[in-house]
C-alpha positions in Angstrom: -110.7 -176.7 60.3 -109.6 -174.6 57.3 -109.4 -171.2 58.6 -106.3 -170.0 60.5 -105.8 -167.1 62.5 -104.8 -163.7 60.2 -107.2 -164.9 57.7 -109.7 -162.3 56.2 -113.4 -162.9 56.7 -117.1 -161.8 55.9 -119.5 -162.6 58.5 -122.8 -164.1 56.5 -125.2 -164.5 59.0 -126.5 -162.2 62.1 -126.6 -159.1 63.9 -123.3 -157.9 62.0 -123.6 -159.7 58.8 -121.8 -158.1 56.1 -118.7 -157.1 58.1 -115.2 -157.8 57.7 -112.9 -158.5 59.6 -109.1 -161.2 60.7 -109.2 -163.8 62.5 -107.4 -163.4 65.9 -108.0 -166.4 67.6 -109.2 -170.1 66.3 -110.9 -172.7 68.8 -110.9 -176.0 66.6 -113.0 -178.3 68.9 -115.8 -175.9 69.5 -115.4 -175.1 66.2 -115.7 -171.3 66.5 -113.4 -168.3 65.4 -112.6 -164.8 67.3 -112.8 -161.8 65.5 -112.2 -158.1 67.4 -115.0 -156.0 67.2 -117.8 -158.5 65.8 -119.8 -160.2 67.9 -119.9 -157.6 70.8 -121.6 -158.4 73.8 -121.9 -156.1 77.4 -120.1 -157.7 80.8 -120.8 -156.2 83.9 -117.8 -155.9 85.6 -117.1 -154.7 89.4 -114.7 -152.8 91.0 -111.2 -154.6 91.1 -107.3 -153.8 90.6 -107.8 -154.4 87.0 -111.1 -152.5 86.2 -110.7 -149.4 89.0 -113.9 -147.8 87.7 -115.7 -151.4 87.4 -118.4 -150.9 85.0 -119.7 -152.2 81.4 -117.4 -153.5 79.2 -117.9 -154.6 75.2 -116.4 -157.8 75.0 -116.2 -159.9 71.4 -117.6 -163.3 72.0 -116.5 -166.6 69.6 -118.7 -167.0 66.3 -119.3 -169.8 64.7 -117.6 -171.0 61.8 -120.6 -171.8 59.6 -121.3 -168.1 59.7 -118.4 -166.8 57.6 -116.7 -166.7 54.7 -113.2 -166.7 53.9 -112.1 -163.8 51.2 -109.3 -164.3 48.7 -106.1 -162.8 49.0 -105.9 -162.9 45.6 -108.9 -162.4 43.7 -111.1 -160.8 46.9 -114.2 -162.8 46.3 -116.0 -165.1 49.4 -114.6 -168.3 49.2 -115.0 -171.8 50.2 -112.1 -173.0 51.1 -110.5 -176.7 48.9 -107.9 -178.9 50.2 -105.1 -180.0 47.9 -102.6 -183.1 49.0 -99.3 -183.1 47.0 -96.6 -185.5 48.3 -97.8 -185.3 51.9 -98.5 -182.3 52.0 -102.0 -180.2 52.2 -102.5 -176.5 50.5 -106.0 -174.9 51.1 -107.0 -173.5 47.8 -109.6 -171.0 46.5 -112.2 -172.5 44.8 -113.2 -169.9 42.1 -109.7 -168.6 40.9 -107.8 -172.0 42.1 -105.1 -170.0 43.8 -103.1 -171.0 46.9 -104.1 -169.6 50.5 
């Protein structure tokens, strides 16, 4: 997978395309990505130690990977992201300004 968690993305497709937002968690075989505040769905929660009021709760729910868009650090543009190898190792790498991740 080529994006990490902290990394800077633009949702493209859905309910909130268009908003921004870091990565804060990464699930590689479902191959989905959890960013706070997108993706919002309600829970219905009941009364327990944790929740004393019980209630509905927002939660952000995974989204998939195919429907964002890493931005560049350096020349903030939405990016696909390249893979460079160089003595064993691997750099991701924008692919319009060719600068490392």
């Amino acid at each position: 997978m080529k994006l990490k968690k902290g990394d800077k993305i633009i949702v493209t497709t859905g309910k909130d395309k268009g908003k921004k937002g870091t990565i804060e968690r990464v699930y590689v075989k479902q191959n989905k990505v959890l960013i706070p505040s997108i993706n919002m769905y309600k829970r219905h929660i009941k009364k327990s130690e944790k929740a004393p009021q019980g209630g509905i709760v927002d939660i952000p729910r995974p989204l998939d990977t195919s429907k964002v868009m890493l931005i560049c650090p350096k020349c903030g543009k939405f990016i696909r992201v390249a893979i460079k190898v160089d003595q064993k190792k691997r750099f991701r790498i924008c692919r319009k300004c060719k600068s490392e991740l």
